[in-house]
ZAKE-635751 format. One line per 10 residues: number of its first residue (from 0); for each residue x, y, z of N, C-alpha, C. Coordinates in nm, 4 decimals. Last residue first. Example, Ala and Ser with C-alpha at 12.3 -4.5 7.8 and 13.67 -1.06 7.14 Angstrom:
BEGIN
1 = 1.2850/-0.2250/0.7080/1.3670/-0.1060/0.7140/1.2900/0.0030/0.7870; 1.3190/-0.5690/0.7800/1.2300/-0.4500/0.7800/1.3200/-0.3300/0.7800
***
This chain:
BEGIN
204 = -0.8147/1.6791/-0.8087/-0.8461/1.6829/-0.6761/-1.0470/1.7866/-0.6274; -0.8943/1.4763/-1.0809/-0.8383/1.6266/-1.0430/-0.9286/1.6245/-0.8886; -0.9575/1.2162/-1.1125/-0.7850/1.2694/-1.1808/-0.7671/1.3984/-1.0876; -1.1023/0.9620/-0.9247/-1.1127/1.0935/-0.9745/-0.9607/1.2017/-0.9751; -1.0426/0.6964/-0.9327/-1.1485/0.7558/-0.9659/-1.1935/0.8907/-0.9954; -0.8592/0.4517/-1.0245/-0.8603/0.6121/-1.0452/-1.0313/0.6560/-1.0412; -0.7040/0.1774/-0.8766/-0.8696/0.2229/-0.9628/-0.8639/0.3396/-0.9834; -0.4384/0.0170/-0.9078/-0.5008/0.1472/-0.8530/-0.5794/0.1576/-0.9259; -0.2487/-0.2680/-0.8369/-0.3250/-0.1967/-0.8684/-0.4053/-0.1027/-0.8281; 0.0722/-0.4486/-0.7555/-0.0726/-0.3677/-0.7078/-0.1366/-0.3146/-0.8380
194 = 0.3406/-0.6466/-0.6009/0.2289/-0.6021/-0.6980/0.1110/-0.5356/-0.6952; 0.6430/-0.6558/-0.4539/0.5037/-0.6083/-0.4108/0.4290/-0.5673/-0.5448; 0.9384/-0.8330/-0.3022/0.8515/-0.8178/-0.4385/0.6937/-0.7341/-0.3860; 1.1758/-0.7239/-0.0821/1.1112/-0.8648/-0.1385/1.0126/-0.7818/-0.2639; 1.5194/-0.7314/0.0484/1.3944/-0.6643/-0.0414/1.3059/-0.7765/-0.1404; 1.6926/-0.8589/0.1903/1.5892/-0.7197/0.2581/1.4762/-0.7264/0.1951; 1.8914/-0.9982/0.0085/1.7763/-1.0947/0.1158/1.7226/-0.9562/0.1837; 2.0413/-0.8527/-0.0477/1.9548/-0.8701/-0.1613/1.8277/-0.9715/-0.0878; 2.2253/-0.8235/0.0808/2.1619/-0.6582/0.0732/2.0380/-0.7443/-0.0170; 2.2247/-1.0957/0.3372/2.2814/-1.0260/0.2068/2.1755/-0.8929/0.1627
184 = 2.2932/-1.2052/0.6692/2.1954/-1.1845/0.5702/2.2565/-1.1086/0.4690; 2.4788/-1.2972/0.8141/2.4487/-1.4583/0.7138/2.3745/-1.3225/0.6306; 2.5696/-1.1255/0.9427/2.6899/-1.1526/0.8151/2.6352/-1.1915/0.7326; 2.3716/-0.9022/1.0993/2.4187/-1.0648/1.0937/2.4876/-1.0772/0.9734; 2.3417/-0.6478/1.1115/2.4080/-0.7136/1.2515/2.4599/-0.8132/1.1942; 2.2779/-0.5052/0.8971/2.3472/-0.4346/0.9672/2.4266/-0.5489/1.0795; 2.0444/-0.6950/0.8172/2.1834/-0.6621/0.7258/2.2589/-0.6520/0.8322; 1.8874/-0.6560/1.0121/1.9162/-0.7593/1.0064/2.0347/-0.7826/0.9200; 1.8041/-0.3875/0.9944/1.9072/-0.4190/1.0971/1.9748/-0.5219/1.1079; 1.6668/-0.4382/0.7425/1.8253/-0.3401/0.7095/1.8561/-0.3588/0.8760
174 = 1.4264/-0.5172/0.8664/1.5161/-0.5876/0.7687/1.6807/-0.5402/0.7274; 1.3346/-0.2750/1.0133/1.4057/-0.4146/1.0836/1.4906/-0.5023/0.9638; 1.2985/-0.0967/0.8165/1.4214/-0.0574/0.8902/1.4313/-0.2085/0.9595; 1.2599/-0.2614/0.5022/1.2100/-0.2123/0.6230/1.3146/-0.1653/0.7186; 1.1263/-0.2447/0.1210/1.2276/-0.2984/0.2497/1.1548/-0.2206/0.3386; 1.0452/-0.3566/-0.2276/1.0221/-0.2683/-0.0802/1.0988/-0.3550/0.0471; 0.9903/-0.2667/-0.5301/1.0964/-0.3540/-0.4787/1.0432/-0.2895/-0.3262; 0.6761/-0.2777/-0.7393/0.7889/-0.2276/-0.6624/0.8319/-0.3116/-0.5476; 0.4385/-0.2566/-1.0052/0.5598/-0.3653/-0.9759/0.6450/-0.2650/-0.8492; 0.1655/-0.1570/-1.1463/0.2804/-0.1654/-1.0676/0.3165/-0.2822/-0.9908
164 = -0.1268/-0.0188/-1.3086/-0.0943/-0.1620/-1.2706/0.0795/-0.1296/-1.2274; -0.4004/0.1620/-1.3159/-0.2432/0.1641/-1.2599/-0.1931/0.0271/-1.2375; -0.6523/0.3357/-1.5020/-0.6107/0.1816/-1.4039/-0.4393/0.2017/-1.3988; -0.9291/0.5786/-1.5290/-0.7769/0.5267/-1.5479/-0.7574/0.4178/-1.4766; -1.1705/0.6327/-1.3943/-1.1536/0.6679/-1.5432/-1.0206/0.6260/-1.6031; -1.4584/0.4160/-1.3390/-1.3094/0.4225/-1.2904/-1.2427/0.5468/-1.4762; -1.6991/0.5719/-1.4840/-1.6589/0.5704/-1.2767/-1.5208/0.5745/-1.2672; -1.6451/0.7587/-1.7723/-1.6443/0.6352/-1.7071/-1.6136/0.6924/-1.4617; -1.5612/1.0038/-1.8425/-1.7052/0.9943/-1.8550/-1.7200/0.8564/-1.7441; -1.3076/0.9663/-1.9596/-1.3505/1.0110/-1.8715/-1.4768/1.0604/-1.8204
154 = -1.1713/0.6150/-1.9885/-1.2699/0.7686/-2.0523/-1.3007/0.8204/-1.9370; -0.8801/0.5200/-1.9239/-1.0221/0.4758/-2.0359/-1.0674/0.6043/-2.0353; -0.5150/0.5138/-1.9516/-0.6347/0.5912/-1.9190/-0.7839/0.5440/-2.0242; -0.3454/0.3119/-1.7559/-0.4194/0.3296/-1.8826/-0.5349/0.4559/-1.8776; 0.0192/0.3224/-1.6756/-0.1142/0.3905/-1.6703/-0.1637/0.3370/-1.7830; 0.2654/0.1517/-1.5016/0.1976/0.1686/-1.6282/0.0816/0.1986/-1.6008; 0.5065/0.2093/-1.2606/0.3814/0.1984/-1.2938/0.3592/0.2154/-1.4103; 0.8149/0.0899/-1.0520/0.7506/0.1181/-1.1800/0.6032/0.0630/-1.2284; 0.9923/0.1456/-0.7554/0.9413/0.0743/-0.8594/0.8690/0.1541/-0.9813; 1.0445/0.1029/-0.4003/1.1010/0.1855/-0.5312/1.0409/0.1081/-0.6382
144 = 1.0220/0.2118/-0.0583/0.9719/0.1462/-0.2128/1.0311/0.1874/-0.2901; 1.0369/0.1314/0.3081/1.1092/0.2076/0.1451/1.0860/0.1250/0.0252; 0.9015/0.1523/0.6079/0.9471/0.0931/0.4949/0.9930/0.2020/0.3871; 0.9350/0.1301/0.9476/0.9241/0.2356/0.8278/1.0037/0.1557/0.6912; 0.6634/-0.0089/1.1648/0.8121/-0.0343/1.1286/0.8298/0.1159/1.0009; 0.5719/-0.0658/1.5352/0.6409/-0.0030/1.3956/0.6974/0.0051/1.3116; 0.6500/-0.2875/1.6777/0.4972/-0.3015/1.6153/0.5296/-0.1714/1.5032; 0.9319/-0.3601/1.8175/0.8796/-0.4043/1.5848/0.7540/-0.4000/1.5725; 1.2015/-0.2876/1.9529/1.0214/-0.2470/1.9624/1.0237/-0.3005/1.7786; 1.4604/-0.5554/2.0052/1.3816/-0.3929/1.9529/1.2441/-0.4013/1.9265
134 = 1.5655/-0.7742/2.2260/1.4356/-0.7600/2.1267/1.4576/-0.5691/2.1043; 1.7634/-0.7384/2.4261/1.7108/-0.8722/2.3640/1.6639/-0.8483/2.2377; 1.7533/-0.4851/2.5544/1.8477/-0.5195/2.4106/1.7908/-0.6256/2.3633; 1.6947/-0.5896/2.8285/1.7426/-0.5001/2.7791/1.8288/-0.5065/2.6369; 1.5218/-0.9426/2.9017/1.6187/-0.8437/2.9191/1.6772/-0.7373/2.8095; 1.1716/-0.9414/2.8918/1.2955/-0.9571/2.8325/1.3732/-0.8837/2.8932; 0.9990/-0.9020/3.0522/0.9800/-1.0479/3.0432/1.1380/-1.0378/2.9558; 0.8814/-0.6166/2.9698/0.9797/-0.6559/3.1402/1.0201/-0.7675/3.1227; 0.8542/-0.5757/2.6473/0.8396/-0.6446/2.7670/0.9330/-0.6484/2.9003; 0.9629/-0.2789/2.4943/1.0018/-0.4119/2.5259/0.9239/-0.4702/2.6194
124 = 0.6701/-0.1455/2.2757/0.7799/-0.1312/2.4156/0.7933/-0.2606/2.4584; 0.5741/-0.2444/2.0994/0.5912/-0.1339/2.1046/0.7008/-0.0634/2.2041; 0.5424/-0.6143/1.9639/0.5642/-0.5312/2.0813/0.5496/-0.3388/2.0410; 0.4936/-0.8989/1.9019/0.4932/-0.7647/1.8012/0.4569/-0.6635/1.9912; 0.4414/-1.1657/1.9933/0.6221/-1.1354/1.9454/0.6055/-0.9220/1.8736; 0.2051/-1.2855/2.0009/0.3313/-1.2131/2.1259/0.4346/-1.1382/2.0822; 0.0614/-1.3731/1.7992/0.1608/-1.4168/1.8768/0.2650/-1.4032/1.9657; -0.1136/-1.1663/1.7193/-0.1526/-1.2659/1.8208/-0.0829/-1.3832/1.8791; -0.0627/-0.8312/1.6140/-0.0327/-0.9949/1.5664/-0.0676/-1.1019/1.7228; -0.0294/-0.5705/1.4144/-0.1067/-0.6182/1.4941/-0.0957/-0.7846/1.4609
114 = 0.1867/-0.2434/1.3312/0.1357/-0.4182/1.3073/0.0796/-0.4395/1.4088; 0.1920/0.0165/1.1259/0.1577/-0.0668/1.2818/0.1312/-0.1772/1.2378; 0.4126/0.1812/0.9101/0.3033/0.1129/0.9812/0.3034/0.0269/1.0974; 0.4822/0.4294/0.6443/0.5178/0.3803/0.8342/0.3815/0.2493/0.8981; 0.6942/0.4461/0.3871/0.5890/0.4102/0.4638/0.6236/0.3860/0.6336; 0.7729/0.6005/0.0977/0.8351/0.5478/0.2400/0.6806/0.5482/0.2929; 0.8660/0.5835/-0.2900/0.7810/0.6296/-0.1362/0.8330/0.5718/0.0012; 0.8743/0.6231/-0.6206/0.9559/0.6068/-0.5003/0.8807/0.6364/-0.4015; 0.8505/0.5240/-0.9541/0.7758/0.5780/-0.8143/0.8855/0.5577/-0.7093; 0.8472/0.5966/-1.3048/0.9113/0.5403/-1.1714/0.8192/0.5661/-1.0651
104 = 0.5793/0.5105/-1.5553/0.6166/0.6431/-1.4548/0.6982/0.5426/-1.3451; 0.4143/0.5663/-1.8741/0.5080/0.4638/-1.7776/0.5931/0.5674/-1.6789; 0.0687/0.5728/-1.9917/0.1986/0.5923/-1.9373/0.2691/0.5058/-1.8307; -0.1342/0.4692/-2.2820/-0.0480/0.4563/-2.2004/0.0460/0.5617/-2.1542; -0.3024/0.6092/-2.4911/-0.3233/0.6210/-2.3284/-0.2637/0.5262/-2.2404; -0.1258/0.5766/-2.7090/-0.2508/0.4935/-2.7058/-0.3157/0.5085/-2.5780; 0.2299/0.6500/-2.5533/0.1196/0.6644/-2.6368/0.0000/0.5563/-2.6393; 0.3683/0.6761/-2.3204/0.3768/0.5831/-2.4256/0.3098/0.5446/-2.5561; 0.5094/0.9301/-2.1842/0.4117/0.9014/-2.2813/0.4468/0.8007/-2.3185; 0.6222/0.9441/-1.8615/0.6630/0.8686/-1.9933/0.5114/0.8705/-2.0695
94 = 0.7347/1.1070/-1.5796/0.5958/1.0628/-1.6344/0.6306/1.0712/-1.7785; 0.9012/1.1344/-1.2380/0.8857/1.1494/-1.3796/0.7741/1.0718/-1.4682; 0.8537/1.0926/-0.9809/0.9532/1.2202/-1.0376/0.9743/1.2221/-1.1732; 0.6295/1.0195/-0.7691/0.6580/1.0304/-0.9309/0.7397/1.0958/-0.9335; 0.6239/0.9362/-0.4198/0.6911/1.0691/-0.5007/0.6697/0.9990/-0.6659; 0.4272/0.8938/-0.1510/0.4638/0.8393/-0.2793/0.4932/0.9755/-0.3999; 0.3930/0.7781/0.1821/0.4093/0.8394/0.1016/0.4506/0.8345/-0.0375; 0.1357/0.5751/0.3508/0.2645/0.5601/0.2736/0.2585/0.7012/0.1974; 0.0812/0.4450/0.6599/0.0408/0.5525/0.5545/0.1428/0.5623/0.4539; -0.1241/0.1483/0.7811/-0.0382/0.2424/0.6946/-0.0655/0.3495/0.6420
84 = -0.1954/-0.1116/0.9950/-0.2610/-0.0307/0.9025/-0.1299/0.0450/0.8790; -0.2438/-0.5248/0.9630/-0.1489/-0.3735/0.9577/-0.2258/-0.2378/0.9258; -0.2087/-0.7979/1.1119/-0.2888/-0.6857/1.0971/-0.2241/-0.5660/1.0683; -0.1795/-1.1557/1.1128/-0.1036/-1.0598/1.1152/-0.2001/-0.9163/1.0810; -0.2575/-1.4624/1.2343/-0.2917/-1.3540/1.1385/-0.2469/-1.2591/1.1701; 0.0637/-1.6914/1.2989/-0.0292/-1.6175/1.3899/-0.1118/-1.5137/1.2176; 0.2877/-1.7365/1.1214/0.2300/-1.8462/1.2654/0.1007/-1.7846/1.2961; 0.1430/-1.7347/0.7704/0.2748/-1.6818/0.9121/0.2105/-1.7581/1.0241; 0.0075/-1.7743/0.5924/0.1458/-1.6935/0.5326/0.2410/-1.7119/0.6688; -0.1760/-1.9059/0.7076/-0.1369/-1.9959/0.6131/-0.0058/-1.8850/0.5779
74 = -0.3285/-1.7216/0.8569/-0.2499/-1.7928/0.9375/-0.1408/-1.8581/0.8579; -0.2543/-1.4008/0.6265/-0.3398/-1.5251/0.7118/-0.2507/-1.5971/0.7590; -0.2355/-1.0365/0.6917/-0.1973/-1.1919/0.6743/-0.2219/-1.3194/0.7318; -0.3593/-0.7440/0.5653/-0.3865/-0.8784/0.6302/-0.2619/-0.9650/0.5811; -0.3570/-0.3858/0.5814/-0.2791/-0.5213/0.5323/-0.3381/-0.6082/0.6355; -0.5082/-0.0540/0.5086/-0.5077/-0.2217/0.5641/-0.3873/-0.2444/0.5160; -0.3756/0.2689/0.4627/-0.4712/0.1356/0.3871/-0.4582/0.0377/0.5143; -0.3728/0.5735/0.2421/-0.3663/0.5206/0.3851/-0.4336/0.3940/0.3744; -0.1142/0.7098/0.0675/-0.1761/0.5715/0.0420/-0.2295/0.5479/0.1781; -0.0462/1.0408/-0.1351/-0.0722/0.9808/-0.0390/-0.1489/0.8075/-0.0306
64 = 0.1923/1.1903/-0.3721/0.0538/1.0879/-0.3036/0.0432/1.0464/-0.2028; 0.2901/1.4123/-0.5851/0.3231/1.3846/-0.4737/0.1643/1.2978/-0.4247; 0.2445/1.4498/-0.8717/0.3937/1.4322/-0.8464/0.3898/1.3769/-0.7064; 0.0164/1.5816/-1.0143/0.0130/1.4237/-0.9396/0.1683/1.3745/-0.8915; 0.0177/1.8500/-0.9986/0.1163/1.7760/-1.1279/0.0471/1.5804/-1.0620; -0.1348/1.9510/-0.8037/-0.2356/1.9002/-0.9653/-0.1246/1.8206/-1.0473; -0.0998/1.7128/-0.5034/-0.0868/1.8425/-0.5776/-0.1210/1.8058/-0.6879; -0.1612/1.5109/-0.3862/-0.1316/1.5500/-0.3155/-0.1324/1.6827/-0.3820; -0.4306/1.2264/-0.4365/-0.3123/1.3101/-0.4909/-0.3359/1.4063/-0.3961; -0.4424/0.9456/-0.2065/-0.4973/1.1112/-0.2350/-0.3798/1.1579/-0.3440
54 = -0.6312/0.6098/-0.2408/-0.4779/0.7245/-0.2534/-0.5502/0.8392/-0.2913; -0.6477/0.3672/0.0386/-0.7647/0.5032/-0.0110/-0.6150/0.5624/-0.0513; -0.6473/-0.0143/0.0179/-0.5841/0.1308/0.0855/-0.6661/0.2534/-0.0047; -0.5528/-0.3166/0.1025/-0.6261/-0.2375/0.0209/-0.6311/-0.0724/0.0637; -0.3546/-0.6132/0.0689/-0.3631/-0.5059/0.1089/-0.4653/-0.3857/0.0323; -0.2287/-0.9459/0.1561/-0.3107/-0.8605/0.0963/-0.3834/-0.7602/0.1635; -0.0028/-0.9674/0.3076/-0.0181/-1.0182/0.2405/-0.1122/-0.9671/0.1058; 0.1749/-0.6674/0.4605/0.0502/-0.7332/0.4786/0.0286/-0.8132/0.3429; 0.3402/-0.5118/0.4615/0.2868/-0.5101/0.5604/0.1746/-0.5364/0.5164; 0.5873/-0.5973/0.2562/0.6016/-0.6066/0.3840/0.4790/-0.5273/0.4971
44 = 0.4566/-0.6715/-0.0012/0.4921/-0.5395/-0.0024/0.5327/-0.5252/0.1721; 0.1431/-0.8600/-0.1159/0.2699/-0.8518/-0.0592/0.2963/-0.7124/-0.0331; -0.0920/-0.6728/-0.3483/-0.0715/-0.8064/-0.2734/0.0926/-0.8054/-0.2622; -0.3025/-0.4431/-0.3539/-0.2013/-0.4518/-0.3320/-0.1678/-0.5631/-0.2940; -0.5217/-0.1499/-0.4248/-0.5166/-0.3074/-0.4120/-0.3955/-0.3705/-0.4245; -0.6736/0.1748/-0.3661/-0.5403/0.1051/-0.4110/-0.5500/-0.0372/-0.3612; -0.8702/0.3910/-0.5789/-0.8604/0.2657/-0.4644/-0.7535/0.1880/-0.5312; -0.8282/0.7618/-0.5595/-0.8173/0.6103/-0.6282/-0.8092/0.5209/-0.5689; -0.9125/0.9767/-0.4355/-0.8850/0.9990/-0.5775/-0.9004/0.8715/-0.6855; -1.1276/0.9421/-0.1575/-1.0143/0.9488/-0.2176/-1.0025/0.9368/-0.3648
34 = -1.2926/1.2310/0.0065/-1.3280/1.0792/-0.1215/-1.1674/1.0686/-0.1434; -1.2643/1.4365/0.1786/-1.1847/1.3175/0.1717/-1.2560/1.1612/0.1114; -1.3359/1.5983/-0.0102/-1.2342/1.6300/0.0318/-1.1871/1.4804/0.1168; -1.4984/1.5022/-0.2804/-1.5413/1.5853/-0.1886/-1.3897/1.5838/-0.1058; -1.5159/1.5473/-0.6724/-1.4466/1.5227/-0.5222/-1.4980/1.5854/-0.3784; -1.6748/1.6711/-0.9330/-1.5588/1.6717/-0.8316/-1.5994/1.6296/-0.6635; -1.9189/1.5952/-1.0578/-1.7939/1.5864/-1.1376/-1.6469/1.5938/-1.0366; -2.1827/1.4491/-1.0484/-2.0928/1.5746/-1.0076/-1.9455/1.4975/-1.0427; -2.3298/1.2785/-1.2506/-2.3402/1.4577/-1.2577/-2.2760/1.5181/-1.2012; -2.2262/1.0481/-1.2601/-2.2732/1.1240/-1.4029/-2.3200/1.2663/-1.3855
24 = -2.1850/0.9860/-0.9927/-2.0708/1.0260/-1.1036/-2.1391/1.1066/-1.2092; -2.3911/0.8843/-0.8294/-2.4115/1.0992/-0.8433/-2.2758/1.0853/-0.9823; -2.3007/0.6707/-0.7438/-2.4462/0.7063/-0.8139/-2.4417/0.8185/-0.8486; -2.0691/0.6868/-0.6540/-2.0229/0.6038/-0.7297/-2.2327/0.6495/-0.7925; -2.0974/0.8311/-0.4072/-2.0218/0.8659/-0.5053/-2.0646/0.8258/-0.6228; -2.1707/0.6518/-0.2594/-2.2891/0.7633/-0.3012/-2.1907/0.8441/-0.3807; -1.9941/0.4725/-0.2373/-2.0639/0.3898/-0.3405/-2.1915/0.5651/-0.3532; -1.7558/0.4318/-0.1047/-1.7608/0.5112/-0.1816/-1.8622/0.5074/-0.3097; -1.8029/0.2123/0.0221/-1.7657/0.3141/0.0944/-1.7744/0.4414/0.0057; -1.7601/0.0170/-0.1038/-1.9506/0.0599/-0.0598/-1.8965/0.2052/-0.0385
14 = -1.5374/-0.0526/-0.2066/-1.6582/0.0265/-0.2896/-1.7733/0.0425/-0.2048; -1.4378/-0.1611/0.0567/-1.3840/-0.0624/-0.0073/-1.4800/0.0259/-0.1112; -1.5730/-0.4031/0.0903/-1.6010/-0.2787/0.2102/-1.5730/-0.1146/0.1509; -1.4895/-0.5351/-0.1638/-1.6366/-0.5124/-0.1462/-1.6705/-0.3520/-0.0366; -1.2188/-0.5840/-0.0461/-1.2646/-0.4370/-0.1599/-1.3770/-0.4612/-0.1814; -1.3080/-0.7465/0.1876/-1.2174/-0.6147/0.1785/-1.2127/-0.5126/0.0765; -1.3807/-0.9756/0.0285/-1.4920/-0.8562/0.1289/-1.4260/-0.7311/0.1655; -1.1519/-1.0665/-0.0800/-1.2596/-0.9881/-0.1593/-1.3556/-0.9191/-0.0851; -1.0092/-1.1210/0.0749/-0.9472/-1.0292/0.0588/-1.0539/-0.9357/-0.0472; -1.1708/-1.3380/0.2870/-1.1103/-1.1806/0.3005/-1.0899/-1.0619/0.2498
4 = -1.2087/-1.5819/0.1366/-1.3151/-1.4325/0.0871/-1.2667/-1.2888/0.1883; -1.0430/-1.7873/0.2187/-1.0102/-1.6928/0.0408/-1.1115/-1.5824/0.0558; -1.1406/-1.8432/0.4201/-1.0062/-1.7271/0.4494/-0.9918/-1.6404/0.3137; -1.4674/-1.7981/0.5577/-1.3331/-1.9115/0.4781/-1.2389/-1.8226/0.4619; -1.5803/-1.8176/0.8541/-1.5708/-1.7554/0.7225/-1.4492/-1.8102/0.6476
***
């Protein structure tokens, strides 16, 4: 299978999944409990090159979210394909009219995820093969986001009824050890870049 159609069979898998949804829209109007609210699409962000994920709002202000998702990385990003799954938490603490059905909203969240990798090196528990300290466990890791979303809202009559386009800065506890120990690394070598988008499918829980 060629590598460029991963990331599109991945949100192909993503809409089927929610595709007896996606026929009944024009008449039921709410949610079943675990349809998720919005499909999240995500490239970079430290666990996984490209990433696709189910978000729940958490309460009616939309102040608090949930993200459970994939990450892939191909051979061409790293020695070995890399596998992640995640749950990320995600706080709004504030929400900007911009008018014309724009909004502009900070975000902040933390994540935990598993990695899966075929080069040995992603552990849970040290190997006997190493001595004590050598290596820390890194199939877990807990990340930290911070960044900024622009909303559109289209209609609400429509399948997708809003789009989320975002920008956020994200780190990891191994990357902040790598601060912590080695001189060479700088606070500004942790945090790398993560772009995404969110389909909204349904505003009220």
């Amino acid at each position: 299978m060629p590598k460029k159609l991963i990331p599109i069979l991945l949100f192909l898998l993503m809409m089927c999944a929610v595709a007896p949804v996606v026929a009944q829209d024009t008449i039921i109007r709410y949610k079943r409990v675990l349809t998720p609210n919005y499909i999240n699409l995500q490239y970079a962000g430290n666990y996984g090159a490209f990433i696709a994920g189910a978000g729940y709002y958490l309460n009616r202000a939309h102040t608090l979210e949930l993200v459970a998702g994939y990450g892939f990385t191909t051979k061409q990003k790293a020695d070995k394909r890399i596998h992640n799954v995640f749950a990320k938490g995600i706080v709004v603490p504030a929400t900007f009219d911009l008018q014309k059905g724009w909004m502009l909203a900070p975000v902040m969240g933390i994540a935990i995820s598993r990695q899966f990798s075929g080069a040995g090196n992603t552990f849970v528990t040290l190997p006997k093969t190493f001595p004590d300290g050598y290596y820390a466990p890194n199939a877990f890791r807990v990340h930290l986001n911070m960044g900024v979303r622009v909303r559109k809202h289209i209609k609400d009559y429509t399948f997708i009824k809003a789009i989320e386009f975002y920008a956020e800065t994200t780190t990891n506890d191994l990357y902040v050890s790598y601060l912590i120990k080695s001189k060479e690394v700088q606070f500004r070598n942790i945090f790398s870049l993560a772009l995404g988008i969110n389909l909204i499918m349904f505003e009220k829980n």
